[in-house]
N, C-alpha and C positions, 0 to 999 in steps of 0.2 A: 451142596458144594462146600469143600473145605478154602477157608477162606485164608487159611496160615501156609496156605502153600500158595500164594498169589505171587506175583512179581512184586505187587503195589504194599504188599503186608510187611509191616516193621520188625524187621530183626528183632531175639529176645536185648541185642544191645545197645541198637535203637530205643525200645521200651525202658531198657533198666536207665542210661542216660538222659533219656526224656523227662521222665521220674525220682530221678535222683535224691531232690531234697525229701520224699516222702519217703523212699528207701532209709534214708538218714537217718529221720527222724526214726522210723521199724527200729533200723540197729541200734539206735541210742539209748531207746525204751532199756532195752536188754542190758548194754554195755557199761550203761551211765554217762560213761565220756566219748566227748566228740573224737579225743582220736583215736579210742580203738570204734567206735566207729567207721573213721574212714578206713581204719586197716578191714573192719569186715565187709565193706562195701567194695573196698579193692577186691579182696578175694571172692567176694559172690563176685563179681560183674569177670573173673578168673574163669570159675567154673561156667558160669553162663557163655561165655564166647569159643569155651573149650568145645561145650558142646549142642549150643547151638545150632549149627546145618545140621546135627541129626535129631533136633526132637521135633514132634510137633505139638505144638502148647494152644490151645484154644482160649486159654487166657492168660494173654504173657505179662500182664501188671501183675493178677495173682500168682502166678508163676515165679516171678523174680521175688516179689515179697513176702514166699515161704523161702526161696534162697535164701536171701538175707535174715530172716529169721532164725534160720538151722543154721548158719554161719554164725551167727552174733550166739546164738545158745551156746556153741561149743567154742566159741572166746570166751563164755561167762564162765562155764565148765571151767575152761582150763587153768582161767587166770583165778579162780575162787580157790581151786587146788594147790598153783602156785604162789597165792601168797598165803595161806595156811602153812605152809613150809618155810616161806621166810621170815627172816629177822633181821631189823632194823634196831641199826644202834645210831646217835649221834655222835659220841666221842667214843671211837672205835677202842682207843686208850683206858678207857676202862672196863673193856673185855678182856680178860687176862686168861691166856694158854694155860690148861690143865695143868698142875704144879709137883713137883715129885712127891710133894709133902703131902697131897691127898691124904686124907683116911685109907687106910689098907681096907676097911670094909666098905666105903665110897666102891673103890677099883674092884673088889672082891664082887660084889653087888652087879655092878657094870658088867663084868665080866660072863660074870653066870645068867644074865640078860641076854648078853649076846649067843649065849652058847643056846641059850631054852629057844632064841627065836631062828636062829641054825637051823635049829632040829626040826624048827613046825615048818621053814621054808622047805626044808630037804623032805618032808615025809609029803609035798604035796608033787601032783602034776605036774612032769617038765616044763613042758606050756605054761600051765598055771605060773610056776614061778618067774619064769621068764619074760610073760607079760608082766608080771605084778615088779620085775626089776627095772626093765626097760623103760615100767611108768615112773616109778619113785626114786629109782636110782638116775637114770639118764633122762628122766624129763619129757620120755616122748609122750606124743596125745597118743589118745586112743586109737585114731583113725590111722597114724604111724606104726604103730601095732601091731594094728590090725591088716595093714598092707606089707609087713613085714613076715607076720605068720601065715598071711594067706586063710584068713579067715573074716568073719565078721566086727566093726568096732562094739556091735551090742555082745557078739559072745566075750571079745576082751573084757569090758566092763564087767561082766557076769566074773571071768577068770580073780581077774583084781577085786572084786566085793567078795569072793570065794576064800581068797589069801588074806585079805582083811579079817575073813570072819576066821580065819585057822590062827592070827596073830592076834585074837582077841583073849585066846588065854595068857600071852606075855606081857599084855600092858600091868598088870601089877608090877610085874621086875622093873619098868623102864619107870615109873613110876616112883616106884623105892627108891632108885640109884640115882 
């Protein structure tokens, strides 16, 4: 007799709010901080109520606390990504706009950088590049991506480690300049 189809049996939202502080604590492990924890807990307890009347979970504690798991992994993903990208200044005033007076071979350098890493974007994969812009130039996740090409987030991932490995001959240029 299946027991997750009873009338008497707890919604998986029932279960994830039942449990909630041990949900927490799951995301937190991952996240570090309590509030993107509660952001991952909102979004699993999201996907769980999305789709909930259609599954049937025979064990909806483990259930919800691999949701929260693959949620909170791919907040750690994404925000490990984003801040490797960014930069923190305290006195903004002492970041100073690119200056006319550069070195002509500074800008020369720079230039022939962008041009060598051009080339290695244009000689790949429409796709390939397009995921690999989508990610680093606009910021989307994987999973964005990947519902935008109509493909897999693991094949994206593969796309963008692919573009990586074809702009691993330019990092000397970006390096020099």
């Amino acid at each position: 007799m299946d027991l997750s189809l009873s009338p008497s049996a707890p919604t998986l939202g029932e279960v994830f709010i039942a449990n909630r502080a041990q949900l927490q604590r799951v995301a937190q492990k991952i996240v570090r901080t309590a509030d993107l924890a509660d952001e991952v807990l909102q979004d699993a307890y999201l996907k769980l109520a999305d789709g909930a009347s259609v599954r049937d979970v025979r064990k909806p504690l483990g259930y919800c606390c691999q949701v929260v798991r693959n949620v909170a992994v791919d907040y750690h993903r994404h925000h490990s990504v984003e801040a490797s990208y960014r930069t923190y200044c305290d006195d903004v005033e002492l970041v100073s706009p690119p200056s006319s007076n550069d070195a002509p071979d500074r800008v020369l350098g720079g230039r022939q950088a962008l041009v060598a890493i051009d080339r290695v974007l244009e000689a790949l994969p429409p796709r390939t590049r397009l995921a690999f812009e989508l990610n680093r130039l606009s910021g989307l996740t994987q999973r964005e991506i990947a519902t935008r090409l109509g493909c897999s987030a693991t094949l994206v991932n593969f796309m963008i480690k692919d573009a990586d490995a074809a702009l691993e001959s330019c990092r000397y240029l970006v390096q020099a300049a």
